[in-house]
N, C-alpha and C positions, 0 to 999 in steps of 0.2 A: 176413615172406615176401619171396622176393627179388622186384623189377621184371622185367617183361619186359625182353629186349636192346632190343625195338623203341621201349619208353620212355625208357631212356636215353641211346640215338641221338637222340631228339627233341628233350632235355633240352641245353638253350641253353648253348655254350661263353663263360662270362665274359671279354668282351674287355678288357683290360689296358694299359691307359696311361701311356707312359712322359711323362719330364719332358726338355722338350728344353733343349740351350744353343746359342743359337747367338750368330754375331759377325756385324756389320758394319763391325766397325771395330776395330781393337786388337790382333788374334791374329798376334804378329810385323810389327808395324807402330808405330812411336813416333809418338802421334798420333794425333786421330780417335778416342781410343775409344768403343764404342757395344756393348752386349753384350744379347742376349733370352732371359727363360727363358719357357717355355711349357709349361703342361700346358691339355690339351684345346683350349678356346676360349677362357685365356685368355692373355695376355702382357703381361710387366711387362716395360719399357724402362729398362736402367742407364747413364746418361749420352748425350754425342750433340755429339763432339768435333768442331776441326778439326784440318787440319795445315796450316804453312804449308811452298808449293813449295821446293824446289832450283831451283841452275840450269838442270838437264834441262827445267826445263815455262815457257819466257818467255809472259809476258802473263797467269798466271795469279795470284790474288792468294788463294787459299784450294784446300785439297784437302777434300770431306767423305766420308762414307760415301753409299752408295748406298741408298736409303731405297725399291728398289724392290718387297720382302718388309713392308714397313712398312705400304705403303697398299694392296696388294692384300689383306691381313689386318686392316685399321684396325679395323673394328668388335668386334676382338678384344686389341687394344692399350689395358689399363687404366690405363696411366698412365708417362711417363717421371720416373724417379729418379735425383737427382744425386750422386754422392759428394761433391764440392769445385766451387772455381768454376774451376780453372783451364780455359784457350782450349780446351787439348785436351781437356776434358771437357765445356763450354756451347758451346762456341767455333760448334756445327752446329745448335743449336735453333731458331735463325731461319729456316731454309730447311728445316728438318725440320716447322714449323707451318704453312710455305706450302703444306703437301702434306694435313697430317690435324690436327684438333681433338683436342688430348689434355691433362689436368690434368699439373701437372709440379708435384714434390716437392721442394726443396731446401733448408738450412739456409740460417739469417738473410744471412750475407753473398753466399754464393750466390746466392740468390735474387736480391739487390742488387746484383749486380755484371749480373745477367740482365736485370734490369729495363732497366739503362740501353742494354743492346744491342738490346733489343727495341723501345726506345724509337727508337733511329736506326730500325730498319728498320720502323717503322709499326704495329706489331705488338702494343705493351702493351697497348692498352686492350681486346682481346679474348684477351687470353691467362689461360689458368688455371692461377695459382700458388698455390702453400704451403709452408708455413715449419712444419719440422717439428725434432724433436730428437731426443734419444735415450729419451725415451718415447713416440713418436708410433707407431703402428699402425693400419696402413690395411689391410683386410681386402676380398675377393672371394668368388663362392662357392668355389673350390678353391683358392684363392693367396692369401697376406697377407705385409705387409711392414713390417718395423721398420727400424731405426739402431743403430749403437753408433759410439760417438767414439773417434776415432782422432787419430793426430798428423801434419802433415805441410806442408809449407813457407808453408802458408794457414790461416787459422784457418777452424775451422766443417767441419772434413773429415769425415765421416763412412764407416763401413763398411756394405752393402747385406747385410740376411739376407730370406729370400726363404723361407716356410714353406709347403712342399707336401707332399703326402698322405706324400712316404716322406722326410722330414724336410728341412732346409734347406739350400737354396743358397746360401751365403754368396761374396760380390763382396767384394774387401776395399777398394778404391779404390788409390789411392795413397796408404802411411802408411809409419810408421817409429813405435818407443816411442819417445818423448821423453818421461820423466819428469819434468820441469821446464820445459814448455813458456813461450816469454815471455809469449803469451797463452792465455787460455783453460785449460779443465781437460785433466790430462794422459788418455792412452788408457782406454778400460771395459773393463780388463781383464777384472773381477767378471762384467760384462754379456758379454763373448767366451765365456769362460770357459762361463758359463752357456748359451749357445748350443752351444755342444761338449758338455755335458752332454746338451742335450737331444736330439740326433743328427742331426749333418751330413751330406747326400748328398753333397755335391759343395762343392769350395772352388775360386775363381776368386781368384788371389794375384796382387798385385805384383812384379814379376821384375827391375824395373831394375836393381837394384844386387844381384841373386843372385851375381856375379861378386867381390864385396867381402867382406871376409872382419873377422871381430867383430861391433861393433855400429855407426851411425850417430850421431854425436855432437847431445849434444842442442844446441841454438838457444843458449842460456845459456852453453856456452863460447865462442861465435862473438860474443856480445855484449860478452863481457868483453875477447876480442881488438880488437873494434871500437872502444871507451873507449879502449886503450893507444894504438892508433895514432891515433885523435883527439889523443891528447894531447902524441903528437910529433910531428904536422905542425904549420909556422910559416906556413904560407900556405895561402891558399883548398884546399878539397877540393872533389872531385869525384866521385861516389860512384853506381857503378853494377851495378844489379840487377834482379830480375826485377820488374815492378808489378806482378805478384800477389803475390810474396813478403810480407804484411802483418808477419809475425813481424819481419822484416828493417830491414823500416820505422821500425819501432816501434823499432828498436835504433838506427838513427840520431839520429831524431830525441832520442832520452835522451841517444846519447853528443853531440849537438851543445847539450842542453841547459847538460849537466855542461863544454862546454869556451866555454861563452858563444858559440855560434854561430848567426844569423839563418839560415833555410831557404829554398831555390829551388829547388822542382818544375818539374819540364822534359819533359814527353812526355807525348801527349794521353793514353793508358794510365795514366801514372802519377799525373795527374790526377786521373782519374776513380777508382782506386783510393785516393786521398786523400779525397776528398769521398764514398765510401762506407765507408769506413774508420772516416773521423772520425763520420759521420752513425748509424752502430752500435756506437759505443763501443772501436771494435780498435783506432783511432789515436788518440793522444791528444797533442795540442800546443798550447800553450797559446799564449795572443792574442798575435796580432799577432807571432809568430815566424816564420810563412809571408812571404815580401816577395817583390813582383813581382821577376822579371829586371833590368828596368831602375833598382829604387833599388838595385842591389848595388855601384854604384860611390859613393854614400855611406859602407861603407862599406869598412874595411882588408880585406886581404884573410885574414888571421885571423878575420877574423868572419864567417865565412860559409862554408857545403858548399850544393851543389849536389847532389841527388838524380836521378838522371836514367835513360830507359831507351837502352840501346844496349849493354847488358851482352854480347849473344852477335853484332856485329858488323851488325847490321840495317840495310840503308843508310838507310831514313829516321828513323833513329832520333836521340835528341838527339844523344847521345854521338858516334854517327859525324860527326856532322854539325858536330859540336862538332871532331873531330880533323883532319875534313878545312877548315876555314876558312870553312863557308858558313852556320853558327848566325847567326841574325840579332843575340842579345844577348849572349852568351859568348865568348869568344877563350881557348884557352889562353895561361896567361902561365908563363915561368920563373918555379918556387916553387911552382906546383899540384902537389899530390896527386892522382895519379885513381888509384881504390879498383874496381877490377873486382871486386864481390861475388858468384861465381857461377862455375861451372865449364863450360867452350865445350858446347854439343849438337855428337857427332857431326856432319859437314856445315858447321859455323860455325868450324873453326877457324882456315882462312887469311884470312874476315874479323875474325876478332876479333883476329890477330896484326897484322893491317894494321893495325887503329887504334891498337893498341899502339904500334908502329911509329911513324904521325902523329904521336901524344903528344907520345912521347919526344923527336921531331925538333925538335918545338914548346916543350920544354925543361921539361916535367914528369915529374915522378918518378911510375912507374906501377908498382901496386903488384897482384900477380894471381897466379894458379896457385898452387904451391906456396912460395912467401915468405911470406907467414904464413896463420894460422888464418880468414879475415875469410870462408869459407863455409863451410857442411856440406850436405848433400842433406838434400831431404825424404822421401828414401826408404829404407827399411831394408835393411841388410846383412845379410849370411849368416844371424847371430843373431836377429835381429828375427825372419827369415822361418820360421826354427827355432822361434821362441816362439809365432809365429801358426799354426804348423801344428802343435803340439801344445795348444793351448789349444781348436784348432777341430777336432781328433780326425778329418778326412774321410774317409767310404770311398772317395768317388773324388777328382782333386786336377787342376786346369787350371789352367798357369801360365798368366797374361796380361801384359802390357806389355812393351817392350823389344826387344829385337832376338830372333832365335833362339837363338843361343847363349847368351842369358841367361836364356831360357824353359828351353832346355835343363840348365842347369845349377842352375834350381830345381828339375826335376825328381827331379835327382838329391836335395837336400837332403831333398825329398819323403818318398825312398825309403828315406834315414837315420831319417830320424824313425818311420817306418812304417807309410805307407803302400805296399803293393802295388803294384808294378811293372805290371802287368798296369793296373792303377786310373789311371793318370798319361796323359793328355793332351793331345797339344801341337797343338794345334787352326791351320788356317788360319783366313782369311776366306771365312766363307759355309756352313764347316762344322757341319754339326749332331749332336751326342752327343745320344743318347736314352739315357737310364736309369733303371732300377728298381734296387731293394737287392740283385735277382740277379743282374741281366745289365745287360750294356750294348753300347750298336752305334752306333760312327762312321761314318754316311752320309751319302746325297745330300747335294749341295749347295745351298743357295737360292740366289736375286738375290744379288747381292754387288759386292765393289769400289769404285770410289773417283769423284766427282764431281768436276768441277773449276768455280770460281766465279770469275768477273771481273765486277767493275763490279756486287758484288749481285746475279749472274743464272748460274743454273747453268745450264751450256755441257753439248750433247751431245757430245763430243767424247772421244774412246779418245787414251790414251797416245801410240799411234801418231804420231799426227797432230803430236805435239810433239816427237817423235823426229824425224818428218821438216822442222821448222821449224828446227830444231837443224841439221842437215846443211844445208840451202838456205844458211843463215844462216854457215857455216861453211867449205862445200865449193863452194855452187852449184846450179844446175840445167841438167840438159842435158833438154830437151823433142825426143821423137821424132816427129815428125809422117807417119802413113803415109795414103794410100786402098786401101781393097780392095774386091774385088765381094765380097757376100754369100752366091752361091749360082751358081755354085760359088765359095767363097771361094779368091781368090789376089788378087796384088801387083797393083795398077794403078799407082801414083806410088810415088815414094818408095824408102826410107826418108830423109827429112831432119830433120839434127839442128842445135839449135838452142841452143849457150852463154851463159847469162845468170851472171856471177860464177865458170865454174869455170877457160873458157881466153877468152883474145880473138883472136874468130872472125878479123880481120884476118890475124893472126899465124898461125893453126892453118889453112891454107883445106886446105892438103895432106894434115895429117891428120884434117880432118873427114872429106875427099871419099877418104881408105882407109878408115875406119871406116862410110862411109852404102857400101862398097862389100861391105867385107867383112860387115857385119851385112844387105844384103840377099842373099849368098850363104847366108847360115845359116838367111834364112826362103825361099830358093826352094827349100829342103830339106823344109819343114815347111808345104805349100800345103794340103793339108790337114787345115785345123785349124780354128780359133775366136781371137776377139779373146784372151781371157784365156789362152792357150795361149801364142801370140805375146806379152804384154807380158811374164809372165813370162820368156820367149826372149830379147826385147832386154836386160831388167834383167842376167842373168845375162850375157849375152855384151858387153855393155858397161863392166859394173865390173870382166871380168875383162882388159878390153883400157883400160879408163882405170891402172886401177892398175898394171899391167905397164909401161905406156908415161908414164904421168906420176905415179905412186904413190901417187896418192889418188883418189876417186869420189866423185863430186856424188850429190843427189838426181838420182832420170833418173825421168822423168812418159813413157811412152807415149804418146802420141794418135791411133787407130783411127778413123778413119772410115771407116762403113761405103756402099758406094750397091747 
């Protein structure tokens, strides 16, 4: 018998929940990455990066994500998960535990390389770690999360799969195949594989090197180029690379085995990556081959490489510091080799060419870029990216890392393979896709953006304010000091201006006193008005009469006082 109408009006519409992704960090930004997926109440946290500044932001020493979608949901945050150790992926979890209490997931060296940072900032003995692998599953009531091993410039890198109600979201981290990796087992393809079998909603891919075309060469040709040139330099080497790099490491130290060479670590980083390295089995050097800085004049300078960080032109790094004459225990000598292992970041390459530059002047043979084989990326080319997106079969596909047009142009690889045009993603920060296997909807925004840290303490402070430190610092300041009544507002003093670095006032009296004349002709025009009416009035009328008349423009500060 059929229901009345009147009961199936009644008869409750099943509400339907999609699966969000959202970013804090990562989506078109090299750096920082920090990525959330959420169904209902829960949320699992992938990675929680930093970036270090440019020259546009002085006095700041770290950029992170903005963690303020983090802790207004905290009680809904089950857990952050690490792909790798590198900076830009742990580099923010210090300052991210200062805000909320949360279990954090990472492989053995990750984990390790955590510990010690957590240790400077006070933090270890109440933090909750784990050491997981590629059988580890951590399960929620609606969300659970595995591993699969991957390859990529660190040992211990893993890929994030993320199992919700309408199948998984898989994170890939930062990887590349290396089928002959120098440590550790090469990628789980079987295990990927097997995730793509069982049906992927959404794939979050590495983009860096989408612009490169074949495959990424494995680590094992780089070490065999390393051996060669070990064994035709006659004098001291100098050997410089990223200290996370462990694979890298690990090639040194064999080719300085194979060529009878003592080792000298040089940069607190690279340290610390040593002594965790060694302490988990990834490095392995045998006694008494490490020697402080100061016995290396013991001995010839054939018997001896130096390891050091300053690979991408960092001023306090050894290496610069080593090129510029102020290393306390190293000097270059004619006859040094220095081994740049590692290809410039975007942004670093007029410092890395400076040191080059130093070297050479200092009378060593600098050996970098394109001369020979001595790096490869840890991250996969065109093909790699082709392999992982037919292994992981996704109905919908978000590139992440890198710049835009490298997001862009995995997109397209995306859509070779086949995935859906319509499916493909290229997300800001703060953007959230919500999806089910039907539909899907790129909206609102959350919290988002970027914090900035000095001195261990995150600064409330906007871009802005750095942009104007930059021009003071550049151009000057001209400060306008005016009075006005309040009510009815008009001019009582004023306008006088005041030059700190951009003319001296001495010099300029004639054209200060045309400029405080002609700028209060423009506001006896404009008496009725408001303070913020008026400063933007002076800004605009001032920079268009500094640059006309002396072709640049300072900072210009207003100062209203009202009575």
């Amino acid at each position: 018998m059929e229901k009345p109408y009147s009961t199936i009006m009644r008869r409750k519409r099943k509400t339907v929940h999609s699966v969000q992704i959202f970013a804090l960090g990562g989506f078109g930004e090299i750096g920082k990455n920090m990525y959330g997926i959420q169904y209902r109440d829960e949320i699992v946290v992938i990675d929680c990066g930093l970036k270090f500044p440019d020259t546009q932001l002085p006095g700041i020493d770290y950029i992170i994500p903005d963690f303020r979608y983090l802790i207004a949901n905290k009680d809904k945050v089950k857990g952050l998960f690490l792909t790798h150790g590198h900076e830009d992926h742990i580099g923010g979890i210090p300052y991210l535990l200062k805000e909320i209490d949360i279990p954090i997931y990472g492989a053995a060296l990750t984990i390790g390389l955590l510990r010690h940072k957590l240790e400077e900032h006070g933090l270890l003995s109440k933090a909750n770690l784990h050491i997981i692998d590629g059988t580890t599953l951590i399960s929620y009531r609606h969300l659970s999360v595995e591993f699969f091993r991957t390859s990529h410039s660190i040992p211990d890198s893993f890929g994030i799969a993320v199992q919700t109600p309408y199948g998984y979201v898989v994170q890939t981290g930062d990887f590349k195949f290396d089928h002959t990796p120098i440590i550790g087992s090469p990628p789980a393809i079987h295990q990927i594989a097997a995730i793509g079998e069982k049906g992927v909603l959404a794939l979050l891919s590495d983009s860096t090197n989408s612009e490169r075309t074949g495959i990424t060469l494995s680590e094992q040709f780089v070490g065999e180029a390393i051996l060669k040139l070990f064994e035709t330099c006659k004098g001291r080497i100098l050997f410089a690379t990223f200290a996370s790099n462990v694979h890298r490491l690990q090639t040194v130290v064999e080719a300085a085995i194979s060529t009878n060479r003592k080792l000298v670590v040089l940069g607190r980083s690279m340290e610390k990556v040593f002594n965790v390295g060694q302490e988990l089995g990834y490095i392995r050097v045998p006694k008494g081959m490490i020697i402080d800085p100061k016995e290396m004049i013991r001995y010839r300078p054939d018997q001896t490489v130096v390891v050091c960080t300053g690979s991408q032109g960092e001023p306090q790094a050894a290496l610069t510091r080593i090129a510029s004459g102020s290393h306390r225990w190293v000097q270059v000598q004619s006859g040094d080799t220095v081994i740049f292992s590692s290809s410039p970041i975007p942004g670093n390459i007029i410092s890395v060419n400076r040191s080059i530059d130093l070297l050479m002047r200092a009378g060593a043979d600098v050996v970098y870029g394109s001369k020979t084989d001595v790096h490869t990326s840890g991250h996969g080319s065109q093909e790699d990216l082709k392999l992982m997106l037919n292994l992981i079969q996704p109905q919908y596909f978000v590139p992440i890392h890198g710049e835009y047009r490298m997001m862009l142009q995995h997109g397209k690889l995306a859509a070779q393979t086949g995935v859906s045009e319509p499916n493909i993603f290229l997300m800001e920060l703060g953007d959230v896709l919500r999806l089910t296997p039907w539909e899907n909807h790129l909206d609102t925004k959350i919290p988002s953006g970027e914090s900035f840290v000095r001195d261990n303490q995150v600064l409330g402070l906007s871009r802005n304010i750095f942009q104007n430190r930059l021009k003071m610092g550049t151009s000057g300041i001209v400060i306008v000091l005016l009075v006005v009544r309040k009510d009815p507002f008009r001019l009582l003093t004023g306008p006088t201006i005041i030059s700190r670095g951009f003319v001296y006032m001495r010099d300029s009296v004639s054209f200060m006193n045309q400029t405080e004349d002609a700028l209060k002709y423009v506001l006896s025009k404009k008496q009725k008005s408001d303070p913020q009416t008026w400063s933007k009035l002076i800004i605009e009328n001032l920079e268009e009469i500094f640059i006309k008349e002396i072709g640049r423009s300072p900072y210009i500060l207003p100062i209203i006082n009202e009575l």
